[in-house]
N, C-alpha and C positions, 0 to 999 in steps of 0.2 A: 686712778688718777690719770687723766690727761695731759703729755707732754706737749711743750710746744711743737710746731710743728714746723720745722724748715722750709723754707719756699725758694723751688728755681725758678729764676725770670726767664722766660721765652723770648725770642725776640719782637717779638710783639709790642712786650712792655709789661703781657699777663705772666701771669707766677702759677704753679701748680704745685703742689706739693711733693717733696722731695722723697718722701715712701708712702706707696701705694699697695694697691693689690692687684696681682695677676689673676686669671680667671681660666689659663692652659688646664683641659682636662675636666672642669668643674662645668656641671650639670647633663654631664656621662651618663650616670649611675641615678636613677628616679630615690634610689634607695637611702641615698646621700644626701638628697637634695634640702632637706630641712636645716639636716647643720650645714652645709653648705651657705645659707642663706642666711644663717645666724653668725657664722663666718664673716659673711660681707658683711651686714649690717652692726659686727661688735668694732669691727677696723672704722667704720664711720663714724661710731660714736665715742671711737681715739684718734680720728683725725686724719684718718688715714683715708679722705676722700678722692683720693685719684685711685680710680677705676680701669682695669684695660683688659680689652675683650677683641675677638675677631670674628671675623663671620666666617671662619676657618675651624672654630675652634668648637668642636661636636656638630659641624652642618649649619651653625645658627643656636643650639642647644645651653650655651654660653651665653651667649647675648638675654634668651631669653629669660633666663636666672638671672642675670643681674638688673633687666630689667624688673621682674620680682621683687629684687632685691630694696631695688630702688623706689620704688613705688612709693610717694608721700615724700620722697627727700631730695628728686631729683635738682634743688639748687643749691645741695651742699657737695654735689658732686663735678667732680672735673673729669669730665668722661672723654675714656680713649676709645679708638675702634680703628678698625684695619681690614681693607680691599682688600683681596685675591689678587697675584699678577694675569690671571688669566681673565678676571673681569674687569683690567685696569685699563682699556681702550677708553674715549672720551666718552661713548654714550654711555659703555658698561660701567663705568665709576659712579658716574650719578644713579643706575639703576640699582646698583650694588649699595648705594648707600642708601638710599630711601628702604628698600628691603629690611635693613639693618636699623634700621629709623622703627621700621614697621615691629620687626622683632623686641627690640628694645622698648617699647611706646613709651619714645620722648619722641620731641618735637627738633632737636638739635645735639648732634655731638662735638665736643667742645674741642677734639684734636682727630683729626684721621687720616691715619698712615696707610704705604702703601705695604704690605705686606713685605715685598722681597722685589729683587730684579724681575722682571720676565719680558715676551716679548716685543709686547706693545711699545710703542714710541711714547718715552718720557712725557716728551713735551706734550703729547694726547692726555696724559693722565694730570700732566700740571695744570693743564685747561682745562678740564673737567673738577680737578678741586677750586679752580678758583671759582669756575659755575655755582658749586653747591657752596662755597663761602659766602657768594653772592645774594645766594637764592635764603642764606640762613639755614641751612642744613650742618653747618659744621660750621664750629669758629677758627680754627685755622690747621693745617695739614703737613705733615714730616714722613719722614720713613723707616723702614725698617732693613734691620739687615744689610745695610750699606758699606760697602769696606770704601776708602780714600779716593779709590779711582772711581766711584761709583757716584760719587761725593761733588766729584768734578765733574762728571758728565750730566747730573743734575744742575749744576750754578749755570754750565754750559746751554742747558736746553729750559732756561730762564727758571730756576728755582729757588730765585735768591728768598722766595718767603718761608721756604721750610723752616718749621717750629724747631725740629727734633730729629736723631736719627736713634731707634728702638735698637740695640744690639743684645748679644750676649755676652757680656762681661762680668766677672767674679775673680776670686782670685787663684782658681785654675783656668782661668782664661781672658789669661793680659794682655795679649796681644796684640788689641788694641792703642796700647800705651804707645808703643812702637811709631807710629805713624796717624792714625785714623785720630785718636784722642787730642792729637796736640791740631791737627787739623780742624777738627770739631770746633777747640778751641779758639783757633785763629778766627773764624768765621763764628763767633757767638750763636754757634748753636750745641744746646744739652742735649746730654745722654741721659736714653733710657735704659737702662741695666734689666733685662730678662734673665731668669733664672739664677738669681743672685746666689742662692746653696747649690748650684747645680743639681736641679732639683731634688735634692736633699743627700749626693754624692757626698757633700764637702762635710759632713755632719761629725764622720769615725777618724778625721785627722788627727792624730794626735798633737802635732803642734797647736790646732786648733784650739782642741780642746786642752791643752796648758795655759793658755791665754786667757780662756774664757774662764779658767778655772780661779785666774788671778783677779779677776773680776766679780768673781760667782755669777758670773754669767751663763748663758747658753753658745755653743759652737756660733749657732746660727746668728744669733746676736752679733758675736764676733764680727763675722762675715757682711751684714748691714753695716757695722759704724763700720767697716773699711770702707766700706762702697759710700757711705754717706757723709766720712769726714771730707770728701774732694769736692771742689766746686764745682757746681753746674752736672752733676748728676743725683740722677733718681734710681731709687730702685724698689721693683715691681713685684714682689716675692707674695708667693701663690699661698695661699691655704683653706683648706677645707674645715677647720675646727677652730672652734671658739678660743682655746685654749691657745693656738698655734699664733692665733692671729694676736691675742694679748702678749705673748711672747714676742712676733716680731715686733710689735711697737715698743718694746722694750728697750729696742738697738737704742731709741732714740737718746736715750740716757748714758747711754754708754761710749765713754770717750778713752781712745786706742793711743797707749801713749808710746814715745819714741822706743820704750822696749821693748812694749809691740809689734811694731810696726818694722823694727829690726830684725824680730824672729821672723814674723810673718814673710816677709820678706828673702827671708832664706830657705825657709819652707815650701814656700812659692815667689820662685824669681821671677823677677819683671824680665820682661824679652829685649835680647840684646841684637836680633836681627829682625825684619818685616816678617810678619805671618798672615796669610790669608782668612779673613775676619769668617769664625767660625759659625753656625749654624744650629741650634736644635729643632 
């Protein structure tokens, strides 16, 4: 059975859905690659049509499988993708993204972030998204990996149309909350949550797994309805197996109640000073 499916509004006005699938890692291993792809396409056919890929992620290797993946569906997908900061100069964004275009064979990616900092001038890479917005290469563009001050120096060097800023957030890694999130929020723009199980870290907690237990639930389920019960975030949680990915949509049923949310809570405290926005 298919749950419904929550949707974040963009500032836009477009919505994308509130759990997706990550793609870090997947299409590695030739040997993998079938469930892999039954992977993708079982999260589609629960709803779970927001896609995120990079051209980071295996050389291209990634893109190409979800491409694959996608093949016959691509208008039920909400497709993400993400520049390199080393090919995020004006011309290298756009060359960077038709590549990406080329690997994937679609004709448009529906959100494209910048990977991370680097050292090209912002305002080069913001003009060159707006290029490929223009040209229909992408429907609108965010970032990744941004901590607060990053945040600002973006609005600063004219980025007031960022969709989205992609971080890593979970609930061993709040730190976020601090600073970066209530920011996000002041300026109506959503978080993308990478590595919501800290890729699969967060699974042998035992508070975790007391919680999920009151549920009969799964740890990782746990871990999605935290990240899914707050407004204006998504989360992007990876899998390679048919089974894993029926289980992540499973979060979506699942609702974390105040003694929940208590324990969890004590388990893993929210941060009570600034922390520099983590990284994997």
């Amino acid at each position: 059975m298919t749950l419904a499916m929550p949707a974040i509004t963009l500032p836009s006005g477009e919505t994308m859905p509130a759990l997706g699938q990550g793609t870090w890692f997947l299409g590695d291993d030739p040997a993998k690659r079938r469930d892999e792809i039954t992977a993708l396409r079982t999260g589609l056919d629960l709803g779970m049509t927001l896609l995120d890929t990079a051209e980071m992620y295996g050389d291209g290797a990634s893109e190409e499988l979800v491409g694959e993946a996608i093949a016959g569906r691509r208008d039920e997908v909400f497709l993400v993708d993400k520049v390199l900061p080393s090919n995020a100069s004006r011309r290298g964004t756009v060359q960077a993204c038709r590549r990406s275009l080329q690997r994937l064979g679609v004709d448009h990616i529906d959100l494209y972030l910048l990977h991370w900092r680097g050292s090209h001038p912002l305002a080069e890479t913001i003009e060159a998204f707006a290029e490929l917005v223009d040209a229909g290469d992408i429907g609108q563009w965010g970032v990744s990996n941004f901590d607060t001050s990053d945040m600002t120096e973006l609005m600063d060097a004219g980025g007031e149309a960022c969709a989205t800023n992609q971080i890593l957030y979970n609930l061993t890694r709040r730190g976020p909350e601090f600073d970066l999130l209530p920011w996000l929020r002041e300026h109506d723009i959503p978080v993308m949550a990478y590595s919501p199980i800290e890729q699969g870290r967060l699974l042998g907690h035992p508070q975790l797994e007391e919680v999920a237990a009151r549920h009969e639930a799964t740890p990782a389920q746990v871990a999605l309805a935290w990240l899914l019960r707050q407004e204006a975030v998504a989360a992007i949680p990876r899998s390679s197996k048919p089974d894993h990915t029926r289980q992540n949509a499973g979060a979506l049923g699942l609702t974390l109640t105040a003694e929940d949310l208590t324990a969890l809570d004590a388990a893993f405290p929210p941060p009570t000073v600034r922390q520099p926005l983590a990284m994997l």
